[in-house]
VOTORLO-735685 format. One record per residue (C-alpha): residue number from 1; residue in one letter; x, y, z. Coordinates in steps of 0.02 Angstrom, whole numbers. Layout:
BEGIN
<k->NUM | r->a | px->X | py->Y | pz->Z>
...
END
This chain:
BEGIN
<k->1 | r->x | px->-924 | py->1514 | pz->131>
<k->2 | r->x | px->-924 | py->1346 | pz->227>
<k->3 | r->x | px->-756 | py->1313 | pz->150>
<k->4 | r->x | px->-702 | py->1470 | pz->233>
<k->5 | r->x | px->-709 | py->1426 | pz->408>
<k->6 | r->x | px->-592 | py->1359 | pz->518>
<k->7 | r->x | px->-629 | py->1236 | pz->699>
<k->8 | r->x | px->-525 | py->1337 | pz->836>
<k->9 | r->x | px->-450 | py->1174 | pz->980>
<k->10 | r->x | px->-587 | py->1203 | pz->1108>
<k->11 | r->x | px->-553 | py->1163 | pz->1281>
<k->12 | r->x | px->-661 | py->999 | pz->1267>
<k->13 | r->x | px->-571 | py->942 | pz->1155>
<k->14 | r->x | px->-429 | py->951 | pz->1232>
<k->15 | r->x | px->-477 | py->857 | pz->1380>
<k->16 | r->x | px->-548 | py->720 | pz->1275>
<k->17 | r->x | px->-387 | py->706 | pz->1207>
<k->18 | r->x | px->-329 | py->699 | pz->1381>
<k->19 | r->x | px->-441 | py->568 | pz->1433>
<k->20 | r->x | px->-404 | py->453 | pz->1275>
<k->21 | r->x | px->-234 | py->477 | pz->1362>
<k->22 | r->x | px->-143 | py->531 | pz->1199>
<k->23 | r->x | px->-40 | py->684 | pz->1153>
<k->24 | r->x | px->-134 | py->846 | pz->1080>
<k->25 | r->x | px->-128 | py->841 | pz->887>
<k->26 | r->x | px->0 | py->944 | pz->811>
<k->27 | r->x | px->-111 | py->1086 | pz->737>
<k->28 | r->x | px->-162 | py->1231 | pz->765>
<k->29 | r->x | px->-292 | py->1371 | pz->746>
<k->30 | r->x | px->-331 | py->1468 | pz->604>
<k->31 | r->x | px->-266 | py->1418 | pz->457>
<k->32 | r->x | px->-210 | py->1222 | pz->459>
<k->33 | r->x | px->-45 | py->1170 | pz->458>
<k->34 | r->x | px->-26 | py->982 | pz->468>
<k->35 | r->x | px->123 | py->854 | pz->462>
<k->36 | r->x | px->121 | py->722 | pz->368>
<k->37 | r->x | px->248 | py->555 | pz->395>
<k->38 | r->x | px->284 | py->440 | pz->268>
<k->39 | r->x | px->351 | py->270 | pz->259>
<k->40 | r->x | px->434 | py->322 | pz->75>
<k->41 | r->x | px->625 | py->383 | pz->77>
<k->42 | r->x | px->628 | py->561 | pz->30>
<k->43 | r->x | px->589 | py->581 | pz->-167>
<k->44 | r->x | px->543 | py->405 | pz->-188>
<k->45 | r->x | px->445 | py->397 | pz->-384>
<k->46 | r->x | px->285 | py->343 | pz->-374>
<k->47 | r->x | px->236 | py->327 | pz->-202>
<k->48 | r->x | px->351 | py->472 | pz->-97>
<k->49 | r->x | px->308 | py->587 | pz->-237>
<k->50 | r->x | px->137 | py->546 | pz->-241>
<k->51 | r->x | px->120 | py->585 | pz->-53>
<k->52 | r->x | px->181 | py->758 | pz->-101>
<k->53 | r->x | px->72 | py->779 | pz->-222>
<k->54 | r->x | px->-77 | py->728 | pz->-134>
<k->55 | r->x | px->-7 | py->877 | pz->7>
<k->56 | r->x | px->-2 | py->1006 | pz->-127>
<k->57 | r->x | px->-165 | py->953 | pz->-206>
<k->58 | r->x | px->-247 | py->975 | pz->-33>
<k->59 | r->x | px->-182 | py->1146 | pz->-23>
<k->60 | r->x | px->-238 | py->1211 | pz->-172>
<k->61 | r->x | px->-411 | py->1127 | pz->-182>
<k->62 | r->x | px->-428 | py->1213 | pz->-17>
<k->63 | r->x | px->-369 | py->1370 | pz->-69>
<k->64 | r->x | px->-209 | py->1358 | pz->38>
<k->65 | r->x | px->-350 | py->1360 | pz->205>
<k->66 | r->x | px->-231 | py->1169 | pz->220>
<k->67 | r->x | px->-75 | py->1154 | pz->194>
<k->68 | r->x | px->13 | py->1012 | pz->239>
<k->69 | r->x | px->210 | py->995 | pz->270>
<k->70 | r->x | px->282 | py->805 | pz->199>
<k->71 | r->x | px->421 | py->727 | pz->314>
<k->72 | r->x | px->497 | py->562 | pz->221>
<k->73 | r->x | px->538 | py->419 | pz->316>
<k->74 | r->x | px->668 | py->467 | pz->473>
<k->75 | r->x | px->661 | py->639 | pz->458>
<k->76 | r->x | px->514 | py->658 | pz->610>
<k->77 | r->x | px->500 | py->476 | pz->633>
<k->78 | r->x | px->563 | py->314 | pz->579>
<k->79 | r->x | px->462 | py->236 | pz->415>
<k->80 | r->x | px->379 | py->111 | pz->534>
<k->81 | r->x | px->349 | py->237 | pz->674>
<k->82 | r->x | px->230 | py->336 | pz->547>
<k->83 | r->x | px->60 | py->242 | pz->633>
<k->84 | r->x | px->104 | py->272 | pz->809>
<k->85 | r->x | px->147 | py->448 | pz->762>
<k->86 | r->x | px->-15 | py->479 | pz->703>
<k->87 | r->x | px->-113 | py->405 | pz->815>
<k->88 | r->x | px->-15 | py->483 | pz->977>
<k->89 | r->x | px->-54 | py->658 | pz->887>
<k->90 | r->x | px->142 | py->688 | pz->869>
<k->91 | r->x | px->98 | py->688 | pz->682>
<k->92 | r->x | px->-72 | py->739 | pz->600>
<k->93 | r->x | px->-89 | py->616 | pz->447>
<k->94 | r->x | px->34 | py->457 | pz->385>
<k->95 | r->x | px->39 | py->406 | pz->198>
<k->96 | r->x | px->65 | py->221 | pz->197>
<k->97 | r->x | px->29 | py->50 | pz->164>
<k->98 | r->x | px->-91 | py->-33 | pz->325>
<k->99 | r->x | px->5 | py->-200 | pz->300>
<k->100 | r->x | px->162 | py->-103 | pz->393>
<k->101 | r->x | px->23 | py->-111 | pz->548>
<k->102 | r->x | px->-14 | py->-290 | pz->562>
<k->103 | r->x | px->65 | py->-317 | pz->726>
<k->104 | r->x | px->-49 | py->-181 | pz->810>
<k->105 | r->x | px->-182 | py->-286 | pz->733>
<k->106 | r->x | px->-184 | py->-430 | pz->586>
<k->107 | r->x | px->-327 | py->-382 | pz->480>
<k->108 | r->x | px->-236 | py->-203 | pz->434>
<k->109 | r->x | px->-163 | py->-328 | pz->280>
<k->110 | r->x | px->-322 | py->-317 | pz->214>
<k->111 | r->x | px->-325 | py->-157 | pz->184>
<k->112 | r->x | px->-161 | py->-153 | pz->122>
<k->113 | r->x | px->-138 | py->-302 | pz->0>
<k->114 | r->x | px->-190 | py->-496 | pz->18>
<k->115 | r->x | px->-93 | py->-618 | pz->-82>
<k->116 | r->x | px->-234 | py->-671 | pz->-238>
<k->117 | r->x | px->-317 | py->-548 | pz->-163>
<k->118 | r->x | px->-408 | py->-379 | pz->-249>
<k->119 | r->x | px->-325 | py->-281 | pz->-375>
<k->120 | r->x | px->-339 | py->-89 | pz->-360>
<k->121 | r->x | px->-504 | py->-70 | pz->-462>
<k->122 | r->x | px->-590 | py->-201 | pz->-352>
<k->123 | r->x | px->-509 | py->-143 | pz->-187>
<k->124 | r->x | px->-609 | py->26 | pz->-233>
<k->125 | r->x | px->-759 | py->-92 | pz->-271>
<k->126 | r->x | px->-740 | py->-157 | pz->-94>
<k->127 | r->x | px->-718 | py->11 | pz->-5>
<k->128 | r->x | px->-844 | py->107 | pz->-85>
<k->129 | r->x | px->-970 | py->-25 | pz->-126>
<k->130 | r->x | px->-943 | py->-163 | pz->-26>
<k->131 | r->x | px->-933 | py->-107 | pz->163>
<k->132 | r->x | px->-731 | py->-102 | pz->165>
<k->133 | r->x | px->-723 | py->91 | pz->191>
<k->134 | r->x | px->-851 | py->66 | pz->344>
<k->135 | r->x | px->-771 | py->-88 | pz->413>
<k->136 | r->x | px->-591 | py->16 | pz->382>
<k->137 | r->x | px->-658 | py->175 | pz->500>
<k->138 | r->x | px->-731 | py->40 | pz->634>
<k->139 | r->x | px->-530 | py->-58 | pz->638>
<k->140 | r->x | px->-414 | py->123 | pz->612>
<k->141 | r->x | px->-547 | py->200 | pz->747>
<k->142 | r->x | px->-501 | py->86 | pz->869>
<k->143 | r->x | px->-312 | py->175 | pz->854>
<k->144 | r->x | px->-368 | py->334 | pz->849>
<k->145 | r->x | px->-348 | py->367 | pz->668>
<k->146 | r->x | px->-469 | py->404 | pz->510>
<k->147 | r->x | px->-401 | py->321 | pz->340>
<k->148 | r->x | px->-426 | py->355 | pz->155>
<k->149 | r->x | px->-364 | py->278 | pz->10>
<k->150 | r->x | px->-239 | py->383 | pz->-57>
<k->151 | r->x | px->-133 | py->284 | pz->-195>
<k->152 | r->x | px->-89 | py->136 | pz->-268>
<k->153 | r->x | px->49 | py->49 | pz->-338>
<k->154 | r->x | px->-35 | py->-85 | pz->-446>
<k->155 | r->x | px->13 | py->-253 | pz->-484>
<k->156 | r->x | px->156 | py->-299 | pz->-437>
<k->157 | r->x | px->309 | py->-411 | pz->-466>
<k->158 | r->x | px->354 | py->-563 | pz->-396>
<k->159 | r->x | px->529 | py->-500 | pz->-308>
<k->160 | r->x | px->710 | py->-494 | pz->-342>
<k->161 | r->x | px->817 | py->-668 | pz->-330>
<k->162 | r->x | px->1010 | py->-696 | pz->-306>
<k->163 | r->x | px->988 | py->-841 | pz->-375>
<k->164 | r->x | px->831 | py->-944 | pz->-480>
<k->165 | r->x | px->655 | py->-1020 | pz->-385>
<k->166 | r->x | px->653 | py->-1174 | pz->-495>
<k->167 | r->x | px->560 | py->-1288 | pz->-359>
<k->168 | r->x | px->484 | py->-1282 | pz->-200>
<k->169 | r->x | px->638 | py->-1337 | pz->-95>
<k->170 | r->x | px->732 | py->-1172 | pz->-172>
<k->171 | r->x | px->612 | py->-1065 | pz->-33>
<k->172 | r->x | px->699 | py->-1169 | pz->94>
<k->173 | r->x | px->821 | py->-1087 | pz->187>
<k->174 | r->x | px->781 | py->-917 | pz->89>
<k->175 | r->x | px->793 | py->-748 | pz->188>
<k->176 | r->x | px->665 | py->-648 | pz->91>
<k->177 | r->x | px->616 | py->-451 | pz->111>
<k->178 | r->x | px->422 | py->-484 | pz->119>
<k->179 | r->x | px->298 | py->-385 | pz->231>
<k->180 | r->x | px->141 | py->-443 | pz->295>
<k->181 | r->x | px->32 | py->-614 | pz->248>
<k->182 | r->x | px->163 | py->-639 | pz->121>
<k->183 | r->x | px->299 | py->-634 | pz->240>
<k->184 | r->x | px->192 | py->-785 | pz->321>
<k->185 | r->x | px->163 | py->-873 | pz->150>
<k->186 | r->x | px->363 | py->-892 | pz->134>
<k->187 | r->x | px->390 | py->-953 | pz->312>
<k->188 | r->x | px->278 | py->-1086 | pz->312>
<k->189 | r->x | px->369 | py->-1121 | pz->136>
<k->190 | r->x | px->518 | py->-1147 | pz->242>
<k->191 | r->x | px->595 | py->-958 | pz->196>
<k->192 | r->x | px->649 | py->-832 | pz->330>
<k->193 | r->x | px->528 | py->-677 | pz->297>
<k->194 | r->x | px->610 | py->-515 | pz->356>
<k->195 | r->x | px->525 | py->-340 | pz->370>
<k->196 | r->x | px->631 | py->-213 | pz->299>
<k->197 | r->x | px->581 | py->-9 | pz->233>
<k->198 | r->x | px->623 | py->41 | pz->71>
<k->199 | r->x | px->774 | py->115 | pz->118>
<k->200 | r->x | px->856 | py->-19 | pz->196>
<k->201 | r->x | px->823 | py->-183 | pz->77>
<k->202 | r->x | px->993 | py->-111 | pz->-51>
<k->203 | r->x | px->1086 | py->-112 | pz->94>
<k->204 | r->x | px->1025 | py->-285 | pz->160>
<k->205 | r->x | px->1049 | py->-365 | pz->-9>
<k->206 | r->x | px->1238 | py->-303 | pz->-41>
<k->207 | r->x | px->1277 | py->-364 | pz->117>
<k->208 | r->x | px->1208 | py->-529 | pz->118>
<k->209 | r->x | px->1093 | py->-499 | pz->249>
<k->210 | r->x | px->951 | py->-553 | pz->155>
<k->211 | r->x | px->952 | py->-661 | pz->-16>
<k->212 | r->x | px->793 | py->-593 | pz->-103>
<k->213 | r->x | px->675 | py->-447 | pz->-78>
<k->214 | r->x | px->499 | py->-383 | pz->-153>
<k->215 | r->x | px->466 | py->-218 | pz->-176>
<k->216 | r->x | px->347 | py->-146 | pz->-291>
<k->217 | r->x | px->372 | py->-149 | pz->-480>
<k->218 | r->x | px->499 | py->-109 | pz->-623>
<k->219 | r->x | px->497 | py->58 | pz->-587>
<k->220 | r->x | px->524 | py->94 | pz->-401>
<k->221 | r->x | px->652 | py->-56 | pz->-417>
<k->222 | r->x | px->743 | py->19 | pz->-556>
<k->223 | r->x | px->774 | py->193 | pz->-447>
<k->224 | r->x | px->828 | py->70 | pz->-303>
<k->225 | r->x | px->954 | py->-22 | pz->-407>
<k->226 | r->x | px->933 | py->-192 | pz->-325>
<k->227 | r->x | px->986 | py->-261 | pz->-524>
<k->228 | r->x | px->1155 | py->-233 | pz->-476>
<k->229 | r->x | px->1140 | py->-389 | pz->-344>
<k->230 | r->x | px->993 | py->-488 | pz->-381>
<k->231 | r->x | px->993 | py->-533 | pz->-582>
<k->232 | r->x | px->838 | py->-651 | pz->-575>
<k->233 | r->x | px->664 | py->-517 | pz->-572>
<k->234 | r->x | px->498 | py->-637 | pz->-550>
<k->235 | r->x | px->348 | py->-568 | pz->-640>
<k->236 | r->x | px->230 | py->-692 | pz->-566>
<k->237 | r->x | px->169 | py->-569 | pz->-430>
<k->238 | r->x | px->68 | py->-658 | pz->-272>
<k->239 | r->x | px->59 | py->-564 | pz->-126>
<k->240 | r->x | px->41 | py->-407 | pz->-172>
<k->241 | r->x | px->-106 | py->-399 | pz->-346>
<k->242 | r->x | px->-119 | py->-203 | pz->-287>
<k->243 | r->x | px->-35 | py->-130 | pz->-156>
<k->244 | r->x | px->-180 | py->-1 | pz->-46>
<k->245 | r->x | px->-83 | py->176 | pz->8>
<k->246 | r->x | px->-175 | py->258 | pz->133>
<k->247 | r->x | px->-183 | py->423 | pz->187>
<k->248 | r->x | px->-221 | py->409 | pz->387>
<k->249 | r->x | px->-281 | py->558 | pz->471>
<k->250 | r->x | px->-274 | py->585 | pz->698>
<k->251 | r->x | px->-468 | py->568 | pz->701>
<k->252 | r->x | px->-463 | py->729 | pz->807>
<k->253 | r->x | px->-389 | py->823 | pz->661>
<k->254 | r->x | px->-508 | py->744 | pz->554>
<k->255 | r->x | px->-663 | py->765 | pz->676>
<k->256 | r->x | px->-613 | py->955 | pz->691>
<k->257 | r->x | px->-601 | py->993 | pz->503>
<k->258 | r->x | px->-757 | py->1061 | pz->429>
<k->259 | r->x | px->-885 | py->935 | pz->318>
<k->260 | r->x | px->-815 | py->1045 | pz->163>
<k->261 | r->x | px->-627 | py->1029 | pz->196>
<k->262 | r->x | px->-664 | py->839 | pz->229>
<k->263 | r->x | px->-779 | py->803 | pz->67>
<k->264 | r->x | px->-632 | py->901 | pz->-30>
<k->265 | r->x | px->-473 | py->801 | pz->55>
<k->266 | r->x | px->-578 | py->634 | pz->21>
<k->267 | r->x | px->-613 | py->691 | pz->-162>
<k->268 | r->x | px->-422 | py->733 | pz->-184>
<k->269 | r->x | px->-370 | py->565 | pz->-120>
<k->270 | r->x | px->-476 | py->480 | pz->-243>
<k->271 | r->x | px->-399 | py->571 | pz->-369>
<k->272 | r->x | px->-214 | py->519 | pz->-320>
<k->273 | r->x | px->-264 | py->349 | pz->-304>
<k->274 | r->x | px->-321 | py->348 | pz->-490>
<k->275 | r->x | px->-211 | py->431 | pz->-536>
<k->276 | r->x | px->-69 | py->341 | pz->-433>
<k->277 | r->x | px->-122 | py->179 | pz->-541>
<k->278 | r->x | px->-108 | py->262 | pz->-689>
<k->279 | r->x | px->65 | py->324 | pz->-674>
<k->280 | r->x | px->141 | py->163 | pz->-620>
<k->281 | r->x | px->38 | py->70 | pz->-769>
<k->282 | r->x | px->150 | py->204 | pz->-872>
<k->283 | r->x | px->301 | py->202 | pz->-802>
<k->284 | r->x | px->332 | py->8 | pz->-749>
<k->285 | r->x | px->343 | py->-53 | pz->-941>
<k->286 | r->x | px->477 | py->99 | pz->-974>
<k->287 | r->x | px->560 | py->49 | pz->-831>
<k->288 | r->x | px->564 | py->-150 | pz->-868>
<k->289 | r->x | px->634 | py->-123 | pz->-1053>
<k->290 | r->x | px->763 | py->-33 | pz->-988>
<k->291 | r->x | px->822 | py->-161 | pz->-839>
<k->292 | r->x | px->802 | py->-310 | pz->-981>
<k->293 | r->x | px->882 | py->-213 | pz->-1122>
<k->294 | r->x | px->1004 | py->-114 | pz->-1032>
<k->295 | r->x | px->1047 | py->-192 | pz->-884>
<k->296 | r->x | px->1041 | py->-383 | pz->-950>
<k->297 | r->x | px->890 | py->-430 | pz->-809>
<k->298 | r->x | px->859 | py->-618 | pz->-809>
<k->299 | r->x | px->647 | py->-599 | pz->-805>
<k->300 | r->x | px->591 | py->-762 | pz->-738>
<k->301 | r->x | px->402 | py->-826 | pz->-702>
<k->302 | r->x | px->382 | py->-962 | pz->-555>
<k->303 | r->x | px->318 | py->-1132 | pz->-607>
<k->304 | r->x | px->137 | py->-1195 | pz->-591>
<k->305 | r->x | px->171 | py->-1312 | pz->-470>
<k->306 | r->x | px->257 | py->-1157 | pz->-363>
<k->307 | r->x | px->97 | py->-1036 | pz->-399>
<k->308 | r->x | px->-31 | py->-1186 | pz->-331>
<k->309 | r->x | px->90 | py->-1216 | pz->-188>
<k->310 | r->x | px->75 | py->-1035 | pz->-143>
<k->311 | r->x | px->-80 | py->-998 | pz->-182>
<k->312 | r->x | px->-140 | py->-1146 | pz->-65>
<k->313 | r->x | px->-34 | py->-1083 | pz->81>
<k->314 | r->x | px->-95 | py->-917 | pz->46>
<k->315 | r->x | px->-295 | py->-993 | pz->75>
<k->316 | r->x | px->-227 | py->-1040 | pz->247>
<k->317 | r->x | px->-137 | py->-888 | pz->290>
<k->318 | r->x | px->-257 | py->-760 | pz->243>
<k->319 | r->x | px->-410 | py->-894 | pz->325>
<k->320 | r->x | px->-333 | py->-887 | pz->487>
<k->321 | r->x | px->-303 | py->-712 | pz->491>
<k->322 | r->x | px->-499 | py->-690 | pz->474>
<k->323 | r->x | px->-524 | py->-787 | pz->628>
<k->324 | r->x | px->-401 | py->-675 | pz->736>
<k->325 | r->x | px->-566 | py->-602 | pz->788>
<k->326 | r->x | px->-751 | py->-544 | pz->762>
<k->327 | r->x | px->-673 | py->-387 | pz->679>
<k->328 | r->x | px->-560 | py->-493 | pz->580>
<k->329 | r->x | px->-698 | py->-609 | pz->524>
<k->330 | r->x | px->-815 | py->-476 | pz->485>
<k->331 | r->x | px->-686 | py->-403 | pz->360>
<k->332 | r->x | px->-635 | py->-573 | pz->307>
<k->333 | r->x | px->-792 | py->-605 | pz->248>
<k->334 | r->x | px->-840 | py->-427 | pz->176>
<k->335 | r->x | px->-687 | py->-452 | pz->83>
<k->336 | r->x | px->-714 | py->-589 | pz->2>
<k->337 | r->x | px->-873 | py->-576 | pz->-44>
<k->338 | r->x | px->-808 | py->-437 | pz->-150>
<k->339 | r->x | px->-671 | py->-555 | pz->-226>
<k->340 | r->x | px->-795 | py->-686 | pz->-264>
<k->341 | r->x | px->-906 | py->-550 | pz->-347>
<k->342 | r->x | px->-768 | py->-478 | pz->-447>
<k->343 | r->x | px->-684 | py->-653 | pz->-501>
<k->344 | r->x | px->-853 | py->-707 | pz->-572>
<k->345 | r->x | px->-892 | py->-531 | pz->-675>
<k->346 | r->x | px->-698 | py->-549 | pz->-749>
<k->347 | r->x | px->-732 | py->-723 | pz->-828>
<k->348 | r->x | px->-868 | py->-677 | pz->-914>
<k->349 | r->x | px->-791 | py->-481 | pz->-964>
<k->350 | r->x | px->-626 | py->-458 | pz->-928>
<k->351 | r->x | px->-550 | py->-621 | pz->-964>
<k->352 | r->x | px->-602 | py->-644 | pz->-1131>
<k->353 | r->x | px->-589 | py->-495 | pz->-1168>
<k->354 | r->x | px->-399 | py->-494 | pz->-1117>
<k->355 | r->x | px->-368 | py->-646 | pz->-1212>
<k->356 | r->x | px->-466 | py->-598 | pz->-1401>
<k->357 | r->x | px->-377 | py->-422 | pz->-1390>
<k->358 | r->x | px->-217 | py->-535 | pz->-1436>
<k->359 | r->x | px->-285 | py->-613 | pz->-1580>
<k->360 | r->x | px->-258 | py->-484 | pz->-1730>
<k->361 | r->x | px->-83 | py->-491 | pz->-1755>
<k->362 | r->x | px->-64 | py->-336 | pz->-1851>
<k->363 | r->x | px->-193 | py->-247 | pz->-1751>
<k->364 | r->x | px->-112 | py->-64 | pz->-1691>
<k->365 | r->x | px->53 | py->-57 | pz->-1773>
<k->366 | r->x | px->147 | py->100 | pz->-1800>
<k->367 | r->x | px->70 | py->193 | pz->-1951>
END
């Protein structure tokens, strides 16, 4: 069977590797044994355990022909060493979000999240229907690597507060955990953006090192306990509306797998990505009842006049990153041609729709 048969490292490809001046990929012949790196802590719900799971479903969709051994954040390399690994060939495949890559290149954000950008059913509208996977290959290629989208964390939250955001001069001064064109969003606000992993923002916060920090949602958050220093939780979410986690393959590893094993690791990616949306849909209203309830969580929305402030910096930010280049400005304008698309088909579906399902107040009660 086609599924049956393994690529053996030929001595071409070996000194193509060479040539490209990069380390030989860490497999091997016969059956395939790959690393993977994270940027998750070890365990982390939702997105480190989803990068297991997408291992594991690999292997057994394959018939164990691939297995593939998971190394969380610092255990091969550091969380934001994950890229380089991969695309050196010291590691085989990173699970990640691109936005962690923007200073290799800027326009990895958008394949990681833009602030009002997609949310996670339109970012797979863009990939698969709108040129994104295509212009994706042509920006990862240029490092050496082959990406898939792999997960998802879904809309997100707005970020945890020492104290409340009740005008625009309360982001001045403010040393915020914020990644990519949000990071920039706060700066020009007058805030200090600071990259931090996962691991690290608890730490930060107790310490005083920073005074507010995003992460994902309700649930992640709750795991990290970042309640216990920062009361005030901010629902209005807008730099990350979906959060992208890819699954980015050495392009020699990918090259040398066979069309079977790649059609089945792309199908099982799609399938943790759905699924990966699902799960934190689930679990992030579990989790938020219990912070509130249980842990007396002060949930806060910003004002109007904050959300146009931002949103107008954000036009700026995410403009200029378009122009970095002709690469840039091609996926600039791929990508929002797909926001434009989806924004009009949600007025006339999905936002009604949203707002009549609240009308019956009775409607679905406990019987």
């Amino acid at each position: 069977m086609e599924r049956r048969k393994f690529l053996k490292t030929s001595a071409l490809g070996s000194v193509g590797i060479a040539t490209a001046g990069l380390a030989a990929p860490a497999y091997a012949a016969g059956k395939r044994r790959l690393k993977m790196v994270t940027t998750w802590p070890k365990n982390f719900p939702g997105i480190g355990t989803r990068a297991v799971q997408f291992a594991k479903d690999v292997e057994d969709a394959t018939d164990g022909d691939i297995q593939i051994k998971v190394y969380a954040a610092g255990e091969l390399v550091p969380a934001l060493g994950a890229f380089d690994a991969v695309s050196g060939g010291k590691a085989d495949v990173y699970h990640g979000v691109d936005y962690y890559w923007q200073g290799k290149h800027k326009a990895f954000s958008f394949f990681g999240a833009v602030p009002f950008g997609l949310t996670p059913q339109e970012m797979v509208q863009w990939l698969y229907y709108g040129g994104g996977q295509e212009l994706w290959d042509e920006l990862s290629g240029q490092f050496n690597v082959k990406p898939l989208l792999c997960g998802n964390t879904s809309m997100q939250m707005g970020g945890w507060f020492k104290k409340e955001i009740n005008t625009l001069e309360d982001f001045k001064g403010l040393r915020m955990r914020i990644p990519g064109m949000g990071g920039e969003i706060l700066k020009r606000m007058g805030a200090t953006p600071v990259t931090k992993s996962g691991g690290e923002i608890f730490l930060a916060l107790s310490q005083g090192n920073i005074d507010a920090s995003e992460w994902v949602g309700p649930w992640n958050d709750l795991a990290f306990g970042f309640y216990k220093i920062a009361p005030y939780y901010y629902t209005s979410v807008f730099h990350e509306p979906s959060a992208s986690v890819a699954a980015g393959f050495n392009r020699e590893v990918w090259n040398s797998l066979s069309k079977n094993h790649q059609t089945i690791i792309k199908a099982v990616a799609g399938d943790n990505h759905q699924k990966s949306v699902a799960e934190f849909n689930a679990q992030n209203i579990v989790a938020l009842r219990t912070l509130v309830e249980k842990h007396d969580v002060k949930l806060r929305q910003f004002s109007p006049e904050i959300m146009k402030k931002l949103a107008d910096v954000a036009s700026d930010v995410v403009r200029e990153t378009g122009e970095t280049d002709d690469l840039s400005r091609r996926i600039y304008n791929s990508y929002m041609e797909t926001r434009r698309a989806a924004m009009d088909w949600a007025k006339i579906a999905d936002e009604p729709y949203f707002a009549n399902r609240r009308l019956p107040e009775n409607y679905g009660e406990k019987i």
